[in-house]
C-alpha positions in Angstrom: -21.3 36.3 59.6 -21.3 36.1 63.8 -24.0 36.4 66.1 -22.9 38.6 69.3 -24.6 39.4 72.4 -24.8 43.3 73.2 -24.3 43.7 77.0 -27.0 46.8 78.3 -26.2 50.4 77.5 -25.2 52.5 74.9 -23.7 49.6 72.5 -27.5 48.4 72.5 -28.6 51.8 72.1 -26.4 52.8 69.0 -28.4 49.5 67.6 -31.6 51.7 68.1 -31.9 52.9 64.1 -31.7 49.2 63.2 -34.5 48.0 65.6 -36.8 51.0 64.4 -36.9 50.0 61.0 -39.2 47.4 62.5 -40.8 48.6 65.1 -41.4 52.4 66.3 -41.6 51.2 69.7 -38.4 49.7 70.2 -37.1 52.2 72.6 -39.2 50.9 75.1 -37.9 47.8 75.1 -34.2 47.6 73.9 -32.9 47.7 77.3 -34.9 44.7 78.3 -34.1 40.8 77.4 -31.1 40.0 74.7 -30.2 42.1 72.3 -28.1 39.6 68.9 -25.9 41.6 66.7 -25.7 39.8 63.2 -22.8 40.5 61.0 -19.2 40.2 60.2 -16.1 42.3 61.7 -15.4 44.2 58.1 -18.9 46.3 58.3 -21.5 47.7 60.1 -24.1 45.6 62.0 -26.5 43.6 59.4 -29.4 43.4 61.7 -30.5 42.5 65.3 -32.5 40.4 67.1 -34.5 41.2 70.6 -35.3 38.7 72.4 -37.4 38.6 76.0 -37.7 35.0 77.7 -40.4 33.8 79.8 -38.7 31.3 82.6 -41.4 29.3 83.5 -42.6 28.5 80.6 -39.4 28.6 79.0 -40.4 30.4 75.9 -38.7 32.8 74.3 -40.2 35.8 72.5 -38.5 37.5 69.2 -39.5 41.1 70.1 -38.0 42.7 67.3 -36.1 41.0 64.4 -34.5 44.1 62.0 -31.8 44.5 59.0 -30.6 47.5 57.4 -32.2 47.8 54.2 -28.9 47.2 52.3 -28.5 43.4 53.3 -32.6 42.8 53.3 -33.4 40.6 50.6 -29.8 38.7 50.8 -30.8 35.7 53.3 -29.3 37.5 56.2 -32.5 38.1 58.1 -32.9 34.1 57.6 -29.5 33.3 58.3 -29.6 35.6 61.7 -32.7 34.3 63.2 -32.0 30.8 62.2 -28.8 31.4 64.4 -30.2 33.3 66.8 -32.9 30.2 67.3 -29.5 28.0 67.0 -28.4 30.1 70.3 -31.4 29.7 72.1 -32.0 26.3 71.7 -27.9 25.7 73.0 -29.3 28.0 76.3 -32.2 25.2 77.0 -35.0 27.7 75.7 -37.6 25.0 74.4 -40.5 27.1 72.2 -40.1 30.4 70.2 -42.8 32.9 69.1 -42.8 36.1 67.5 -45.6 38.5 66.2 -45.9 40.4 63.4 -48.2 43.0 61.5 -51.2 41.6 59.3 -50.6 44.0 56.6 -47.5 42.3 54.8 -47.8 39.0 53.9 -44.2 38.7 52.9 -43.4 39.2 56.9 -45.0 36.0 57.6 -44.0 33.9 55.1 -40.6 35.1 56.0 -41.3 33.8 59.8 -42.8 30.8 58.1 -39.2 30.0 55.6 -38.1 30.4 59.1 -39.6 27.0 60.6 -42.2 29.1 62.4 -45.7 28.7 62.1 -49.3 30.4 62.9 -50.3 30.0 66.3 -53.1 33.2 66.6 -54.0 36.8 66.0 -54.0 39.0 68.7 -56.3 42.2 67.8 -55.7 46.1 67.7 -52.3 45.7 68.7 -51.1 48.4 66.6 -52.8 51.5 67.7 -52.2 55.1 68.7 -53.1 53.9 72.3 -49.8 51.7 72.6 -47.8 54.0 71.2 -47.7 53.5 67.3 -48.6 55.8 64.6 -51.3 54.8 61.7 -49.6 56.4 59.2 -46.6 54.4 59.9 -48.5 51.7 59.7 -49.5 52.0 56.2 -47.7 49.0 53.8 -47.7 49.9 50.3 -50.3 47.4 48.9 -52.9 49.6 50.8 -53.3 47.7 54.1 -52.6 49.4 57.1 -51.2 47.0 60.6 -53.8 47.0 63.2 -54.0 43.2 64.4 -50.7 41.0 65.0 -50.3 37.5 63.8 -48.6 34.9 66.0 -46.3 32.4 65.2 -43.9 30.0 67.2 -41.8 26.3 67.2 -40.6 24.4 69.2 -36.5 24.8 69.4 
């Protein structure tokens, strides 16, 4: 599988179902930072990877880390973020975090497989208020996402 950088516009925004099946709010934000297309020249996109840097403290946020639901459960989310963290690192970015829900443990110990690990939780992050909807929220073990957990490494 390749890792491909999507330029602004409508390639990015054809992405858009991908980056919704993790986050609702992604249309607010795919037009910002990188946007990494993961997958092979045979098939659809596998998955995609937002990222938004911070310069001067040359940190590197994963906004938004998605794969269809047909490859999920395959190693391709691992496979694309350890190459997107491959890519980052080769473009002198030093430190990498990324935030998730509290609701499904399986989220973070993906991150954590990942190299990442737990830096804070930042409360009532996933509320009506910033544009998410509860019931969207809901995981199926019962707990509902309202506080995001922090991880990061250094690349």
């Amino acid at each position: 599988m390749r890792l491909e950088l999507i330029p602004p516009g409508s390639a990015r925004h054809a992405l858009l179902p991908i980056l919704l099946l993790a986050d609702d709010v992604a249309p607010s934000y795919v037009d910002d930072g990188d946007l990494w297309a993961f997958g092979d020249d045979e098939g659809p996109v596998a998955g995609a990877v937002v990222t938004i840097g911070s310069a001067e403290e040359a940190t590197v946020e994963l906004r938004n880390v998605a794969v269809r639901e047909e490859h999920q459960g395959r190693g391709v989310g691992r496979a694309m973020v350890l190459a997107v963290l491959d890519a980052l690192s080769s473009q002198g970015w030093r430190r990498a975090v990324v935030g998730t829900g509290t609701a499904d443990p399986t989220t973070y110990v993906f991150y954590q497989r990942c190299g990442f690990r737990p830096h804070h939780v930042e409360r009532d992050v996933f509320t009506p208020e910033n544009g998410y909807d509860p019931a969207k929220l809901r995981e199926d073990n019962g707990l509902t996402h309202l506080d995001k957990l922090w991880f990061d490494q250094e690349l």
